[in-house]
C-alpha positions as CSV (number, residue, x, y, z in Angstrom):
1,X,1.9,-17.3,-126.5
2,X,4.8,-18.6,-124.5
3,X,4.4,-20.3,-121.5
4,X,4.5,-17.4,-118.7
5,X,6.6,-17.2,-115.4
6,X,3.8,-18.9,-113.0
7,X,4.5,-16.8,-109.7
8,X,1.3,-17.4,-108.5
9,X,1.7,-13.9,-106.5
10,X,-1.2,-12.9,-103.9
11,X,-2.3,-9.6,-103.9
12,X,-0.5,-7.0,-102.8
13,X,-1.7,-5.9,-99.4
14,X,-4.2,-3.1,-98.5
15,X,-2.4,0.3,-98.6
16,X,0.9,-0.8,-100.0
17,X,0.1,0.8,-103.5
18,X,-0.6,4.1,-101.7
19,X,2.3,3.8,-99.3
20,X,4.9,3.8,-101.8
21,X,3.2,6.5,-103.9
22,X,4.4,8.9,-101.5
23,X,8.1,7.6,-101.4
24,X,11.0,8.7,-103.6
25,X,12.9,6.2,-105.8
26,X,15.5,8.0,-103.7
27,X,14.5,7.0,-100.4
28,X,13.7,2.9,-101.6
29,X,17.1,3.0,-103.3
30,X,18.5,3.6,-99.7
31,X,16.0,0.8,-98.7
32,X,16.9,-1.5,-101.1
33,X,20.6,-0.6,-100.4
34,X,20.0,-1.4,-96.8
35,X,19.1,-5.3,-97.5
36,X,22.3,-5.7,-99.5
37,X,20.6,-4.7,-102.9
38,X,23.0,-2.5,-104.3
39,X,21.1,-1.5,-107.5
40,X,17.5,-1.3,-108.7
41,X,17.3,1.7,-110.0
42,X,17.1,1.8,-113.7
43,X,19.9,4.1,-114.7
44,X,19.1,6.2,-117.5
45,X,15.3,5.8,-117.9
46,X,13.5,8.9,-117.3
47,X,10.2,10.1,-117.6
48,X,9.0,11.1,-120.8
49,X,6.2,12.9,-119.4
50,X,7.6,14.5,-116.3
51,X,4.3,16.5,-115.6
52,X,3.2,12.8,-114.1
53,X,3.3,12.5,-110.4
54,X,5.2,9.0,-110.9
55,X,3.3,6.0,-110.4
56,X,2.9,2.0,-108.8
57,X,2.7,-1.0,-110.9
58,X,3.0,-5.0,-110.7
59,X,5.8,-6.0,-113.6
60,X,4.2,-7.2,-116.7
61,X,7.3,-8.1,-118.9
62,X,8.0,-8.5,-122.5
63,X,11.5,-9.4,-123.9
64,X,12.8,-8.1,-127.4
65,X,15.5,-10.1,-129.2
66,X,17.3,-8.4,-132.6
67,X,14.8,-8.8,-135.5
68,X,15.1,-11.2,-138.4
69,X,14.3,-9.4,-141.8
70,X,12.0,-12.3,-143.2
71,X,10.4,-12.7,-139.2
72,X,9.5,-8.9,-138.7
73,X,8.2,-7.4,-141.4
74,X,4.9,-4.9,-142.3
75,X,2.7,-8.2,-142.5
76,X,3.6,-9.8,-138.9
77,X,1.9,-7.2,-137.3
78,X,-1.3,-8.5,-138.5
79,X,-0.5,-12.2,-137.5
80,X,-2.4,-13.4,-135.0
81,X,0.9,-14.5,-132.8
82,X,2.4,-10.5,-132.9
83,X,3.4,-10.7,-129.0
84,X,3.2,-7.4,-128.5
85,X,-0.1,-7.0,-129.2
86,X,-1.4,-9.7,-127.2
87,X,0.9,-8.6,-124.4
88,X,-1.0,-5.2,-124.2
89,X,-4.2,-7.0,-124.8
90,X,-3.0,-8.9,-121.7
91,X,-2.4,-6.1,-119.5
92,X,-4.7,-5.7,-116.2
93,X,-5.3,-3.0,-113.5
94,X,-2.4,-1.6,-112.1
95,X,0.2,-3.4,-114.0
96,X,3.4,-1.5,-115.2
97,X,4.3,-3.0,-119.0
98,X,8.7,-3.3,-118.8
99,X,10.0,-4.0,-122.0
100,X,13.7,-5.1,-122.3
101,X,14.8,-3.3,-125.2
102,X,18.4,-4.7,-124.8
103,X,19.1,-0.6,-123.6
104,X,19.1,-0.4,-127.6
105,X,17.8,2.9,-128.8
106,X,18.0,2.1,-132.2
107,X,14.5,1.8,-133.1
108,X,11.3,2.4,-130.9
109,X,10.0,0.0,-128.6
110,X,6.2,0.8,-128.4
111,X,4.5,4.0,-130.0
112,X,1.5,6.3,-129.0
113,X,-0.8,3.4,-130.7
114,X,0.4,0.8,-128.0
115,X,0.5,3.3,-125.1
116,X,-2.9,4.5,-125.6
117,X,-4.4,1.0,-125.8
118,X,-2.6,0.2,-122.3
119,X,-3.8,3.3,-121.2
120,X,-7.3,1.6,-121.2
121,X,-6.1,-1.7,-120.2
122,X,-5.6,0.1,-117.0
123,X,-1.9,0.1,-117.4
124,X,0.0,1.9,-114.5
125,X,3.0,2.7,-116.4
126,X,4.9,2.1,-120.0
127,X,8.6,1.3,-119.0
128,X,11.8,0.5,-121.8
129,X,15.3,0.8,-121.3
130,X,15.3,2.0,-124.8
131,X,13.1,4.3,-126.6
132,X,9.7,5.1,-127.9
133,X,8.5,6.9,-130.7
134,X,5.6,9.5,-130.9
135,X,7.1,11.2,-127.8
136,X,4.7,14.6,-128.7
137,X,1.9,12.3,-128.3
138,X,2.9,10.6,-125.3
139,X,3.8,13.7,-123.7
140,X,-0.3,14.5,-123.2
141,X,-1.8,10.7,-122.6
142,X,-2.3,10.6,-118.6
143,X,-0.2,7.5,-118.9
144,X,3.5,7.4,-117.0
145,X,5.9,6.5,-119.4
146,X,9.8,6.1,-119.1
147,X,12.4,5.4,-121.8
148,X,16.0,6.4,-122.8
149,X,15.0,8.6,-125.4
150,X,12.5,9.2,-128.2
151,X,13.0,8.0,-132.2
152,X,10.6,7.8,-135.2
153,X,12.0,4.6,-136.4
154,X,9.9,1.5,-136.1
155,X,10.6,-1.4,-134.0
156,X,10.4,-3.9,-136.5
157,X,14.1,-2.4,-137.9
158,X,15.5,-3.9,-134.6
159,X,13.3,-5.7,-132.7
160,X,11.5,-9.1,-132.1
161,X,9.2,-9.9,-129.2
162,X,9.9,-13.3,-128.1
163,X,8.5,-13.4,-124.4
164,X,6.3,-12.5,-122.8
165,X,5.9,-12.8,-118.4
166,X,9.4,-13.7,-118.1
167,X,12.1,-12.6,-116.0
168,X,13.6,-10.0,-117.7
169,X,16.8,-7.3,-117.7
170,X,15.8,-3.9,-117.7
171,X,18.5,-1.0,-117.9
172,X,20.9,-3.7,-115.9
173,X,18.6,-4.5,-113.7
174,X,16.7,-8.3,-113.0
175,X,12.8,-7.8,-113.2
176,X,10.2,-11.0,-112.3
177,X,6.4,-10.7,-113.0
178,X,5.3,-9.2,-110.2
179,X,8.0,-7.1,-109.1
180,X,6.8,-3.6,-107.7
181,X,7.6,-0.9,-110.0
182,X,7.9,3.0,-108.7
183,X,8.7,5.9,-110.5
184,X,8.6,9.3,-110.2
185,X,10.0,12.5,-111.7
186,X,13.9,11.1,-111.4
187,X,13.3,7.8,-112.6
188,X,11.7,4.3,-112.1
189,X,13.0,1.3,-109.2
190,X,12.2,-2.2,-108.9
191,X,11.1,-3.9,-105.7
192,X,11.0,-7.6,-105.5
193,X,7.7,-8.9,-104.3
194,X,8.9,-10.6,-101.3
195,X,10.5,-7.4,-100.1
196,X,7.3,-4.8,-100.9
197,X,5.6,-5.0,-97.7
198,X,8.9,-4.3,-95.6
199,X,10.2,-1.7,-98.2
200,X,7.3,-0.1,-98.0
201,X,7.1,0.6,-94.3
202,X,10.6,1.3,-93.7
203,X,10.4,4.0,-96.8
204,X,7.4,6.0,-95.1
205,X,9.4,6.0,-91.6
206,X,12.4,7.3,-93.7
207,X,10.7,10.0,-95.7
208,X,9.0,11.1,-92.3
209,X,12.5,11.4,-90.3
210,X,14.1,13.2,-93.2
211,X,11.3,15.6,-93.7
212,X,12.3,16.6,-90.1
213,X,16.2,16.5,-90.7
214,X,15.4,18.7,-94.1
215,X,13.6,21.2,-92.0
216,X,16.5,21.2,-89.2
217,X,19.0,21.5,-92.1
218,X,16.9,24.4,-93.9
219,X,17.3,26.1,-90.0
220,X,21.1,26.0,-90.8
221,X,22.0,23.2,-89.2
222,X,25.4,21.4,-90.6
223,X,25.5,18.0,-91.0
224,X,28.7,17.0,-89.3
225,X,27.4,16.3,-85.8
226,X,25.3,13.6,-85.8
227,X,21.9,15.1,-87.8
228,X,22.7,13.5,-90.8
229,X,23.2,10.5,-91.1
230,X,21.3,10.6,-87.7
231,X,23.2,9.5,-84.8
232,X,21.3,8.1,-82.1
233,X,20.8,11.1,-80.2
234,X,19.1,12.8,-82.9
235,X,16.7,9.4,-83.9
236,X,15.8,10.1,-80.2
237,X,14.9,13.6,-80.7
238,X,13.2,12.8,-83.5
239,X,11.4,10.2,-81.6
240,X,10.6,12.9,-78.8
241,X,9.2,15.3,-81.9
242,X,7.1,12.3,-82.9
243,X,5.5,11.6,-80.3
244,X,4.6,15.1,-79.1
245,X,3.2,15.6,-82.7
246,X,0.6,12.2,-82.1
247,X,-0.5,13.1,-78.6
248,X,-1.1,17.2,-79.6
249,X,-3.3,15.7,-82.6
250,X,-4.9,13.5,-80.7
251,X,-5.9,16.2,-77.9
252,X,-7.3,18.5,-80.6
């Protein structure tokens, strides 16, 4: 195995994993915009089964280079140094699998085989910026899994794993071990680690004022005027709303 990208992460901290399960890719692009981050979504990878909620997951990466026909044949897969296999062997709670796939669709990048046994790893997610096969299968695991598309053909026509736990480009985008992975039913965004905690906390205030500035909007308010983007007088409103909200709940 090759020698892995030693981040020597700490855990993430309590309640972040449920935090950003109830943000949109959406509202962390804006986020993640915000910092100077310009993109982090992974433009084009969608949800292959869309009846998922979405999910959070720690990067575990794996890096595909273009296969060599006397490298990847039928008989490597049984070779005790087939990366891929190990990498899924490898895989612990609540990690997210990203393979870079080069964003060639070409051949498939894992199959119902390899997402079923990081299924039981306790896999959070399957992620490729190019495609899978056995997309009828996948479609039922409980497993989240993203890719460009779905083909029958097998990965050793394009593909060869050379790393594993290395930074990585996924759909354009940069991904370390350990980044913070979130998708849901649009799409899948990488946080860096450094940034999860703060992302995380200014994404739940964000969904919480929109959810109010949605409702406002839904009463036929225009947006021209200062609702949205808020203007200051509204984020005082909303701050008004707020705090009325805590102290009736608090009362009852």
């Amino acid at each position: 195995m090759p020698a892995a990208y030693d981040s020597k992460l700490p855990p993430l901290a309590s309640g972040v994993r449920e935090t950003l399960s109830h943000i949109s890719t959406a509202t962390l692009a804006t986020r993640l915009f915000a910092l100077g981050l310009r993109q982090r979504f992974l433009v084009g990878v969608s949800p292959l089964n869309p009846g998922l909620d979405g999910f959070v997951g720690e990067a575990f990466t794996m890096r595909f280079i273009p296969a060599r026909e006397d490298i990847d044949t039928l008989d490597s897969l049984h070779q005790e140094d087939n990366l891929q296999w190990l990498g899924v062997e490898s895989l612990c709670d609540g990690q997210a699998l990203v393979i870079d796939s080069r964003s060639d669709i070409s051949a498939a990048s894992a199959g119902d085989m390899l997402v079923t046994r990081a299924l039981h790893r306790g896999a959070a997610a399957v992620v490729t910026d190019g495609a899978f096969r056995d997309g009828h299968v996948l479609k039922t695991l409980p497993l989240p899994t993203y890719a460009r598309t779905v083909t029958a053909t097998t990965r050793l026509t394009s593909f060869h794993v050379a790393d594993l736990q290395v930074p990585i480009g996924c759909a354009g985008v940069a991904v370390y071990p350990g980044d913070v992975l979130v998708g849901d039913r649009d799409g899948v965004i990488v946080i860096p680690r450094h940034l999860v905690e703060r992302i995380a906390e200014e994404g739940r205030e964000q969904e919480e004022l929109e959810a109010w500035l949605h409702h406002r909007v839904h009463q036929g308010e225009p947006l021209l005027g200062g609702l949205y983007p808020p203007s200051e007088q509204t984020k005082k409103e909303y701050a008004a709303w707020k705090a009325a909200s805590e102290q009736k709940e608090t009362a009852q």
